[in-house]
C-alpha positions in Angstrom: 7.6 -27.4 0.2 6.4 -26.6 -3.4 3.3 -23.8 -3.1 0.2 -25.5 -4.0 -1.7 -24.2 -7.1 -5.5 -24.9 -7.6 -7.4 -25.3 -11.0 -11.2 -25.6 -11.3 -14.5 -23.9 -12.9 -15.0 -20.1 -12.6 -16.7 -19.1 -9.8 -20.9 -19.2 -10.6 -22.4 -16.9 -8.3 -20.7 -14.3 -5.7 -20.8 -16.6 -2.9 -18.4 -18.7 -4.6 -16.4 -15.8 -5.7 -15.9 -14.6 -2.3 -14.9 -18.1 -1.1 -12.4 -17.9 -3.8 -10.8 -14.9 -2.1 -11.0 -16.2 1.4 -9.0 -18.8 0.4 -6.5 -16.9 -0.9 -4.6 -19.5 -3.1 -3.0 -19.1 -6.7 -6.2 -21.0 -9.3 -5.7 -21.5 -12.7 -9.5 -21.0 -14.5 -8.7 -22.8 -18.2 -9.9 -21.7 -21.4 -12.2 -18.9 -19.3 -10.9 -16.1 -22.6 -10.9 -18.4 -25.2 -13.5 -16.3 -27.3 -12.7 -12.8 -26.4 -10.6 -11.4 -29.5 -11.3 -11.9 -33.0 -9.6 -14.6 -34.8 -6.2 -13.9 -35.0 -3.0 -16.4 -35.2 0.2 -15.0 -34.3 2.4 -12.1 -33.7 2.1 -10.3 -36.6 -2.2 -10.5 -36.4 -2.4 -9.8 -33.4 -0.6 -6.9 -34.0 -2.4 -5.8 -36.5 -5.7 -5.9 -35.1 -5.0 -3.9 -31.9 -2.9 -1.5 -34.6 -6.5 -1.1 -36.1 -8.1 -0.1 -32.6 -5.6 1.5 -30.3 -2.6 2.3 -32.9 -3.3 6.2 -32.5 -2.7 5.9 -28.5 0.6 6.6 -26.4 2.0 4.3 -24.3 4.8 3.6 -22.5 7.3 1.0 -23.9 10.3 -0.3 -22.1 13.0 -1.5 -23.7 15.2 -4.3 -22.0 19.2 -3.3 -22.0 21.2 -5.8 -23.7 23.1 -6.9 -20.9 20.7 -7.8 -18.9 19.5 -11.2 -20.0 16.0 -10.3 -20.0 15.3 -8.8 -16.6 13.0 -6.2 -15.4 12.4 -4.4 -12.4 15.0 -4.6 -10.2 15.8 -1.2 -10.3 18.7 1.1 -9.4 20.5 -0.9 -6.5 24.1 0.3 -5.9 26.1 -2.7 -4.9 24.2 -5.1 -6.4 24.7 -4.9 -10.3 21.8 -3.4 -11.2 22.0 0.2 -12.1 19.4 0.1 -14.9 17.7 -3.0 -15.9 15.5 -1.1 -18.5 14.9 1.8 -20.2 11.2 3.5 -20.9 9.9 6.2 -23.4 6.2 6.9 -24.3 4.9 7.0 -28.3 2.1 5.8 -30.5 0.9 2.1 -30.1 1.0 2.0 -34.0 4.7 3.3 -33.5 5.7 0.6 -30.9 4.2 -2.6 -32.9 6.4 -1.5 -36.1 9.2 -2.1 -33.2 7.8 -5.2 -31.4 7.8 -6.7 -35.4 11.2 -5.7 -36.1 12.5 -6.8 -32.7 10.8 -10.2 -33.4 11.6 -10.7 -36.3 16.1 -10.0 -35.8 17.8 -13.0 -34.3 18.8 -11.4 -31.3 16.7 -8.6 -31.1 16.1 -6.0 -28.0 12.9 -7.1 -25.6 10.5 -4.5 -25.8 7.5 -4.5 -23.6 4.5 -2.5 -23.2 3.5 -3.0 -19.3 0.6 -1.8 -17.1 -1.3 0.2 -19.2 -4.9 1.4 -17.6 -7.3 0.5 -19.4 -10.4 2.5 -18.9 -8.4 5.4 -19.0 -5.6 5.0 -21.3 -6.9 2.4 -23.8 -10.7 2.4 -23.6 -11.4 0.4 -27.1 -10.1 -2.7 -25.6 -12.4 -2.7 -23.1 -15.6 -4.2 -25.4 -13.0 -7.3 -25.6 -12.8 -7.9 -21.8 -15.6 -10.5 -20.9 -14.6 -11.7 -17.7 -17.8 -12.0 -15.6 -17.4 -10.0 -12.5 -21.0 -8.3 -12.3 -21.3 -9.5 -8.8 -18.7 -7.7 -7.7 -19.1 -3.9 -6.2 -18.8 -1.0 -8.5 -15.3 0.9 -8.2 -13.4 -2.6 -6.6 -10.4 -2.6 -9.4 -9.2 -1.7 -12.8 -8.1 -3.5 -16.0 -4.4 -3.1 -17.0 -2.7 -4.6 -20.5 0.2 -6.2 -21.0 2.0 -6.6 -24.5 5.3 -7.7 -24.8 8.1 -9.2 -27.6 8.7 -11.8 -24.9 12.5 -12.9 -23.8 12.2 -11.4 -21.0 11.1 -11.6 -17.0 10.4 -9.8 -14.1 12.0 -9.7 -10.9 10.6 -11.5 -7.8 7.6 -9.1 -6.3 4.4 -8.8 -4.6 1.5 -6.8 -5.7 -1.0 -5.3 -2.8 -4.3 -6.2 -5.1 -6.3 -8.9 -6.0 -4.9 -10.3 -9.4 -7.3 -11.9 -12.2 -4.1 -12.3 -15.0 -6.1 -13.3 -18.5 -3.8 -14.5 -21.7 -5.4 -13.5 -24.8 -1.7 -13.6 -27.4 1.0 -16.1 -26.6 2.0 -17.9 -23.3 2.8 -16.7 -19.6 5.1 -18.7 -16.9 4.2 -17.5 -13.2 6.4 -18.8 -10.6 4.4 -18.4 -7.6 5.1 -18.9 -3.5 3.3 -17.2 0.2 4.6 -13.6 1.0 6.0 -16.0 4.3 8.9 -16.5 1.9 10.3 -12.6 2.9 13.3 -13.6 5.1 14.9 -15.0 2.2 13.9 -12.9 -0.4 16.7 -10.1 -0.1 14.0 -7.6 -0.6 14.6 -4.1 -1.8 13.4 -0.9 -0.9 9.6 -1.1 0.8 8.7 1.9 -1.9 9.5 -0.2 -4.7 11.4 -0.1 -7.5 11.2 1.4 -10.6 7.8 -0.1 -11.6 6.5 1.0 -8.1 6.4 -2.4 -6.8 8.7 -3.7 -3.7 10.9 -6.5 -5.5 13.6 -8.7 -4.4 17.8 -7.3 -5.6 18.4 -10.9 -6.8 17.0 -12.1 -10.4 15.1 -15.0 -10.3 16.1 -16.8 -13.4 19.7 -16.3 -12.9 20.4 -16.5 -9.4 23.8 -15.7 -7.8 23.2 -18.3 -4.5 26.5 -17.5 -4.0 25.9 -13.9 -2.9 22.3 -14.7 -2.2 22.4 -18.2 -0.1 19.0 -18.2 1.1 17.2 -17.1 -1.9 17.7 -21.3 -2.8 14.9 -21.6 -0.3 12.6 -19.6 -2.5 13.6 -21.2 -5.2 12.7 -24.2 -3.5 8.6 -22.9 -2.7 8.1 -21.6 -5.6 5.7 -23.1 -8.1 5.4 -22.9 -11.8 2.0 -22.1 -13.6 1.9 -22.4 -17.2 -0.7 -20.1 -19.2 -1.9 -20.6 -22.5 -4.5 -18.5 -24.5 -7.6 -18.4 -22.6 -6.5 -18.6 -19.4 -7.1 -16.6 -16.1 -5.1 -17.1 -13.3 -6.0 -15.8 -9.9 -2.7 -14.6 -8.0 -3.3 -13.4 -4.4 -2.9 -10.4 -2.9 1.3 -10.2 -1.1 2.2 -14.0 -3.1 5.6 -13.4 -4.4 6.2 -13.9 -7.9 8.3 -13.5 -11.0 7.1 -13.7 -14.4 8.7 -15.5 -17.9 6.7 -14.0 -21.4 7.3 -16.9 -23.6 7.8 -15.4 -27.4 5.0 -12.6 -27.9 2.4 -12.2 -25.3 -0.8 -9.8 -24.8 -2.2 -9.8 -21.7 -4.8 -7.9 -19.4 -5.5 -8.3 -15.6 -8.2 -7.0 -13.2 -6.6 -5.8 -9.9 -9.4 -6.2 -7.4 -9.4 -4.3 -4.2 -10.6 -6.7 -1.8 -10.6 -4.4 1.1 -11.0 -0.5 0.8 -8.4 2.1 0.0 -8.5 3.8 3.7 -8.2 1.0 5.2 -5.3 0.1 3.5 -4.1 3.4 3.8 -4.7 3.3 7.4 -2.7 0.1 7.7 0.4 1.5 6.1 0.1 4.3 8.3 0.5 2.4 11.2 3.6 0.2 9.4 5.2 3.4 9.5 4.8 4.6 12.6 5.8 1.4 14.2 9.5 1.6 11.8 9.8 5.2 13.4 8.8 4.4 16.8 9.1 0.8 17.7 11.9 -0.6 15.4 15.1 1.6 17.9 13.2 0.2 21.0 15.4 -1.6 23.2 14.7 -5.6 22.4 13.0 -6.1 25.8 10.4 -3.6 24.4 10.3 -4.9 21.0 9.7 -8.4 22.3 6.6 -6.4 24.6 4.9 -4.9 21.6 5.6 -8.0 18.9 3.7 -10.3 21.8 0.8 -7.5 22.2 0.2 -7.4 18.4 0.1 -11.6 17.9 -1.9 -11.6 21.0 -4.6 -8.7 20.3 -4.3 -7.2 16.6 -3.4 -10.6 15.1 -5.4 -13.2 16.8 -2.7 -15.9 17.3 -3.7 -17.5 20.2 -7.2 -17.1 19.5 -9.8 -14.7 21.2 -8.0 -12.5 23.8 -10.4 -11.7 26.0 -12.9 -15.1 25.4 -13.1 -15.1 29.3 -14.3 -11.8 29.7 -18.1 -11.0 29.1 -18.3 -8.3 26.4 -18.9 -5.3 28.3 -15.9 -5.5 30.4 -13.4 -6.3 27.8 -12.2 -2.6 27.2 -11.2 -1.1 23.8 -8.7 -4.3 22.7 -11.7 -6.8 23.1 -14.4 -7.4 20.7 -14.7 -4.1 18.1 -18.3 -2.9 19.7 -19.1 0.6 17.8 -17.9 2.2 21.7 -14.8 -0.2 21.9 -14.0 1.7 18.5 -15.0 4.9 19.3 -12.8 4.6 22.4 -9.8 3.7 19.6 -10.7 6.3 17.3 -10.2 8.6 19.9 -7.2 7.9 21.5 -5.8 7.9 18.0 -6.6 11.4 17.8 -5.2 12.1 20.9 -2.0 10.8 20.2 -1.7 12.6 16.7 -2.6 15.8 18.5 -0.1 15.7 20.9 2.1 14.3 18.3 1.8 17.3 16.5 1.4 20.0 18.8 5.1 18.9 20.5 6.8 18.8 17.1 5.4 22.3 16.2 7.7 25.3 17.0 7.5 27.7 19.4 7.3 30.7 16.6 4.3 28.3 15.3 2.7 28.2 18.2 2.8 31.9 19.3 1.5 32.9 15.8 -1.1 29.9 15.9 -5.3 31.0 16.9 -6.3 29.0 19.3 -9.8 28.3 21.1 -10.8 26.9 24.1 -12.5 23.5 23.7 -16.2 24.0 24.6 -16.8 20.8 27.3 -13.8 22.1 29.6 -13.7 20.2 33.2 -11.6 21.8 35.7 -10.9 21.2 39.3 -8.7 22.7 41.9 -5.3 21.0 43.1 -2.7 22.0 45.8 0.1 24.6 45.7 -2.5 26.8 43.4 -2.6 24.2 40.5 -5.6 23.7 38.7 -6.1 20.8 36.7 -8.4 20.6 33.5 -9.4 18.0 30.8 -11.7 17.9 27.6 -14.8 16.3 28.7 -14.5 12.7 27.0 -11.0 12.4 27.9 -9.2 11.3 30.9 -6.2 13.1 30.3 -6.1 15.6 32.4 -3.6 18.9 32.3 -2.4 20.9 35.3 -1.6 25.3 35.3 -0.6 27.5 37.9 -3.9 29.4 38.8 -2.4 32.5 37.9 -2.6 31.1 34.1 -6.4 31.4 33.8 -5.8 34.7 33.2 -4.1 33.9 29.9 -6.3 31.7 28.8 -9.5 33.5 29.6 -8.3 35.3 26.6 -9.0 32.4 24.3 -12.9 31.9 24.7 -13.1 33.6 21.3 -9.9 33.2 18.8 -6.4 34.4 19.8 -3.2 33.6 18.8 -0.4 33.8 22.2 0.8 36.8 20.8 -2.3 38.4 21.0 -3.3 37.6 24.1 0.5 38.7 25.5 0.4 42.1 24.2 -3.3 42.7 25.5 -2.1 42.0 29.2 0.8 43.8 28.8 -1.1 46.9 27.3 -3.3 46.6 30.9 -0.5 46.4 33.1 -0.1 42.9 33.2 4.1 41.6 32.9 3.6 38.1 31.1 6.7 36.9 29.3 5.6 35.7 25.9 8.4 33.1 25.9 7.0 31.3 29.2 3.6 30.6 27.9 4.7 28.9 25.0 5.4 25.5 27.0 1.6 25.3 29.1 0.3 26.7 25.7 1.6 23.1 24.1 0.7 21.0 26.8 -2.9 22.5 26.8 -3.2 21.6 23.1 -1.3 18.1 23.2 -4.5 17.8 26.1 -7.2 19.2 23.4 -7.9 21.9 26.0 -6.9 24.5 23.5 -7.3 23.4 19.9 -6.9 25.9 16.4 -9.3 27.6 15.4 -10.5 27.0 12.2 
């Protein structure tokens, strides 16, 4: 089925806006920039004026190889024809328009195109020109980029992580649009992207080898064409796969909204990662267990998890009270702890100052074992009772070493080797932590 593409007024007021976004579907907004930029008709005006206003700044201009029918951003994939699919160097806007004319104006002519420039920071005289009316929205959310481009060429298939408000202010822009659902058949690259930083798909869009690629037909199938003509601003969604056509000479900026904040995007990738280093080996019985947890309680597939529990006995996966997420936050740092403290070496952790934790709990065991935890945690480590003696040592700052050669000096035989393994356990359990 073809993705569905909306058009309709500009957003009035920020409730709208935000209904906008929780939609999250690709909407055309006509004519929205008609009157931004002076009156200019053309390449060669257009040109010109942002010559007058910007022709003494650097930018970077990429210049499409011959042989490659236009494409950009596929990247440097062995075994899939695409060693280089362009080629960038930085001078002079001024510099870089005498180029874009020449190009334009030789039958034939190399694709030059100027691509993702920051605004604010690179080009700050454009930014008078920008009248897109986002005052609603938070201080800080995004940035404005430019665009500016010969035209003849594309882009390969990709998603972008932001937000994307794409305004056409010189020439004409195709989009070809479809859900981020579409990944199975995409024959996506590398998750850290390709050569323009964003994670792309090896197989060009606009000359498609369905021989190699057979399921990429069913992308072509979804996708959906949007047409844009001077004035228009398109909103593209966050993760929607697209490729884009310039159609002769184009100038362009977009606003790349954040819609959710940085750490918590962060935060999310984070955990992406772990789960490729720890969950994707699992045995299939296991990966089955932990795909059904997420649905079921991060993702929300079957609805509420726990709507036949009353709140206050639905633990830290139920609904996220400030204690259910305390309770998370903690384990977290838990986890990471012990992560760390086992992947540390020994020489590390005999050199390391550490301190006891000041809420210790300890209680006695059998066969002279004492057992102790950190106060808020459950977790609780057992040590031979002779061991207090060692870590007496650490109510003020010591490194293992230290503390060895100070019982030693009083008569005392400890093997430094042998307290290197209860020394890690006690700091996986947060009973000794550095001291800072």
């Amino acid at each position: 089925m073809v993705t569905t593409v909306h058009e309709g007024p500009w957003p009035q007021n920020a409730e709208c806006f935000q209904g906008l976004l929780n939609r999250h579907e690709p909407t055309v907004f006509r004519g929205v920039a008609n009157s931004w930029l002076p009156s200019t008709s053309g390449a060669d005006s257009t040109l010109a004026w942002l010559t007058s206003i910007i022709g003494h700044r650097r930018v970077p201009v990429t210049v499409v190889l011959p042989d490659e029918q236009g494409l950009i951003g596929i990247g440097r994939i062995k075994g899939h024809d695409r060693i280089n699919s362009s080629t960038t160097g930085h001078r002079s806007f001024g510099s870089a328009a005498r180029a874009m004319r020449a190009s334009l104006s030789a039958a034939g002519g190399s694709a030059l195109y100027i691509q993702s420039v920051a605004v604010a920071k690179e080009l700050p005289e454009l930014l008078p020109f920008i009248k897109l009316p986002l005052d609603h929205l938070p201080p800080g959310t995004g940035e404005w980029r430019t665009w500016i481009g010969t035209g003849n060429h594309h882009v390969a298939l990709h998603w972008d992580g932001r937000e994307n408000f794409y305004c056409v202010l010189a020439g004409q822009k195709r989009f070809h649009v479809c859900p981020y659902d579409a990944l199975p058949d995409t024959y996506v690259g590398p998750m850290e992207g390709n050569e323009h930083g964003a994670p792309s798909s090896v197989v060009d869009p606009k000359h498609s080898d369905l021989a190699r690629y057979p399921r990429f037909a069913r992308v072509l199938e979804r996708l959906a064409a949007v047409d844009l003509e001077v004035g228009d601003v398109f909103y593209l969604p966050s993760h929607y796969w697209h490729w884009v056509e310039s159609v002769g000479f184009n100038f362009s900026v977009n606003y790349w909204l954040n819609d959710v904040p940085a750490d918590v995007v962060r935060n999310a990738g984070a955990t992406f990662y772990r789960a490729l280093l720890s969950m994707r080996r699992l045995p299939e019985h296991w990966r089955r267990y932990w795909k059904t947890t997420f649905d079921h309680f991060v993702f929300g597939v079957n609805g509420d998890p726990y709507s036949h529990l009353p709140l206050d006995e639905q633990g830290f996966a139920g609904t996220a009270t400030p204690e259910a997420l305390d309770h998370i936050r903690a384990a977290i740092y838990a986890s990471e702890v012990e992560h760390e403290a086992r992947e540390k070496s020994d020489e590390f952790i005999l050199q390391t100052k550490y301190k006891l934790c000041p809420t210790l709990a300890m209680r006695f065991g059998s066969n002279s074992t004492i057992f102790m935890r950190e106060a808020s945690s459950r977790r609780e480590q057992g040590v031979p009772a002779g061991f207090l003696a060692v870590l007496a040592h650490f109510v003020s700052p010591h490194t293992p070493t230290e503390v060895v050669a100070h019982l030693q000096s009083t008569g005392v035989n400890v093997d430094q080797g042998l307290i290197v393994s209860p020394i890690r356990e006690l700091v996986a359990a947060r009973i000794l932590s550095p001291a800072e």
